[in-house]
C-alpha positions as CSV (number, residue, x, y, z in Angstrom):
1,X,-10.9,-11.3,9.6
2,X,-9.2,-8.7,7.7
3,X,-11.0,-6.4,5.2
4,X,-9.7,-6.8,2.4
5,X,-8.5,-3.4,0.3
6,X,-7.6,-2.7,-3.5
7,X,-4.5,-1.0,-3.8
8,X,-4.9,1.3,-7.2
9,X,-2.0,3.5,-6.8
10,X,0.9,4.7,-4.7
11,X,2.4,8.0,-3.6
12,X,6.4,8.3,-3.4
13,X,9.1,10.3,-2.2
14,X,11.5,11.0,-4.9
15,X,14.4,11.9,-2.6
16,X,14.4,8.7,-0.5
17,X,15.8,5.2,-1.4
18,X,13.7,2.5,-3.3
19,X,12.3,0.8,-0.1
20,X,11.8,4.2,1.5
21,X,9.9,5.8,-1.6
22,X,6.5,5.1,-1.0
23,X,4.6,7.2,1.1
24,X,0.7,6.8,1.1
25,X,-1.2,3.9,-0.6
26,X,-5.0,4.3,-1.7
27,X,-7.6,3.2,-4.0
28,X,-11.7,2.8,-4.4
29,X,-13.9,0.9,-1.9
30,X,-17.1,1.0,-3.9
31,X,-18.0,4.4,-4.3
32,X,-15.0,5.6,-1.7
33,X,-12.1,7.0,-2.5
34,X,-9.2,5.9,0.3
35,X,-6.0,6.8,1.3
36,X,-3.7,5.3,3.5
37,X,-0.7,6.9,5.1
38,X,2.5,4.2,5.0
39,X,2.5,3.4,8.8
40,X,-0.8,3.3,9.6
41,X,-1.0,1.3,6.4
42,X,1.5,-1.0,8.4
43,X,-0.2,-0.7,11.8
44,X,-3.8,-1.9,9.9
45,X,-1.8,-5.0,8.4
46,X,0.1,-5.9,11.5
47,X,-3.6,-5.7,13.8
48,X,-5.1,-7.4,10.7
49,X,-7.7,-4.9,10.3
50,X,-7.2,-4.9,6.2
51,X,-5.7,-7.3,4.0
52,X,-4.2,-4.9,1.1
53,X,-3.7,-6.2,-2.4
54,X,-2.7,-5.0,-6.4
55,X,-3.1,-7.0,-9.0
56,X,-0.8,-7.1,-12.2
57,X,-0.3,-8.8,-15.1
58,X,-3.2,-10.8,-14.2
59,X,-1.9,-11.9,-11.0
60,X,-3.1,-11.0,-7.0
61,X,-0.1,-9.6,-5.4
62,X,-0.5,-9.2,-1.3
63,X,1.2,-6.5,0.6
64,X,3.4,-7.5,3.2
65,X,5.6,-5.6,6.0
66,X,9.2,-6.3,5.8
67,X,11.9,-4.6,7.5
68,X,15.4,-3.3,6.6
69,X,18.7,-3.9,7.6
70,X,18.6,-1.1,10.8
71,X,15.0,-2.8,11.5
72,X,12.7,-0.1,9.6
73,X,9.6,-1.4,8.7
74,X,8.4,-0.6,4.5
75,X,5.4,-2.1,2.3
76,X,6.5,-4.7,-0.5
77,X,3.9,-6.8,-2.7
78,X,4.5,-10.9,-2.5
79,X,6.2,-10.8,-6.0
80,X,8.9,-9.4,-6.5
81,X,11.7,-9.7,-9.7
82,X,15.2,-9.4,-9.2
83,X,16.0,-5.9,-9.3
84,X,11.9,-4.7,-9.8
85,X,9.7,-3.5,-7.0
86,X,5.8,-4.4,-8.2
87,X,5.1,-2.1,-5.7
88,X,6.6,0.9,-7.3
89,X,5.2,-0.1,-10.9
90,X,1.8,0.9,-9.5
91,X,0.2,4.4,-10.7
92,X,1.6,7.5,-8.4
93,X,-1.1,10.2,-7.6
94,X,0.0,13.1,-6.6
95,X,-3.2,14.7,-5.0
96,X,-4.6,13.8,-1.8
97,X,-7.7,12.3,-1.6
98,X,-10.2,14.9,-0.1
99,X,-12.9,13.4,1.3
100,X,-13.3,9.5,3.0
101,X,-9.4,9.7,3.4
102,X,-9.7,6.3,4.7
103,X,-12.3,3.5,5.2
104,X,-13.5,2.0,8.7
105,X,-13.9,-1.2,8.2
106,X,-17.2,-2.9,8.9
107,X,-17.9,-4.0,12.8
């Protein structure tokens, strides 16, 4: 069973295309600070070692791994507008987390 993880805020790329703008996810665990690079963010979701989630406007959005056209895989929350990425709405920090970069989950 996946462990489930609060997405609080995003890092992005600037320079790349919507879908291939975010770079690192993170948020708190408790006390911890995390951080999760984008594919091993995908890797922990595809061996369903965490289950990551936001929540906005009151709603619990899920992360999912979709893929583009030439088979890429990207991040993308469950709901998404015509024409508005969720995922990109979230907070971008620009600093890297320093210590506890990411969480083990619980054996």
């Amino acid at each position: 069973m996946p462990t489930p993880l609060k997405v609080e805020w995003i890092k992005t790329d600037s320079d790349c295309p919507p879908h291939a703008q975010l770079t690192h996810i993170g948020g708190k665990a408790g006390e911890i600070d995390w951080e999760h690079a984008l594919p091993l963010a995908i890797q922990y979701l595809e061996q369903n070692t965490f289950l990551y989630y936001a929540t906005m406007g009151g709603q619990t959005l899920r992360f999912e791994i979709e893929r583009t056209s030439n088979g890429n895989k990207y991040l993308k929350l469950t709901a998404v507008k015509e024409g508005q990425d969720f995922l990109l709405m979230l907070p971008v920090r620009n600093e890297s987390v320093s210590l506890n970069a990411f969480v083990t989950p619980p054996r």
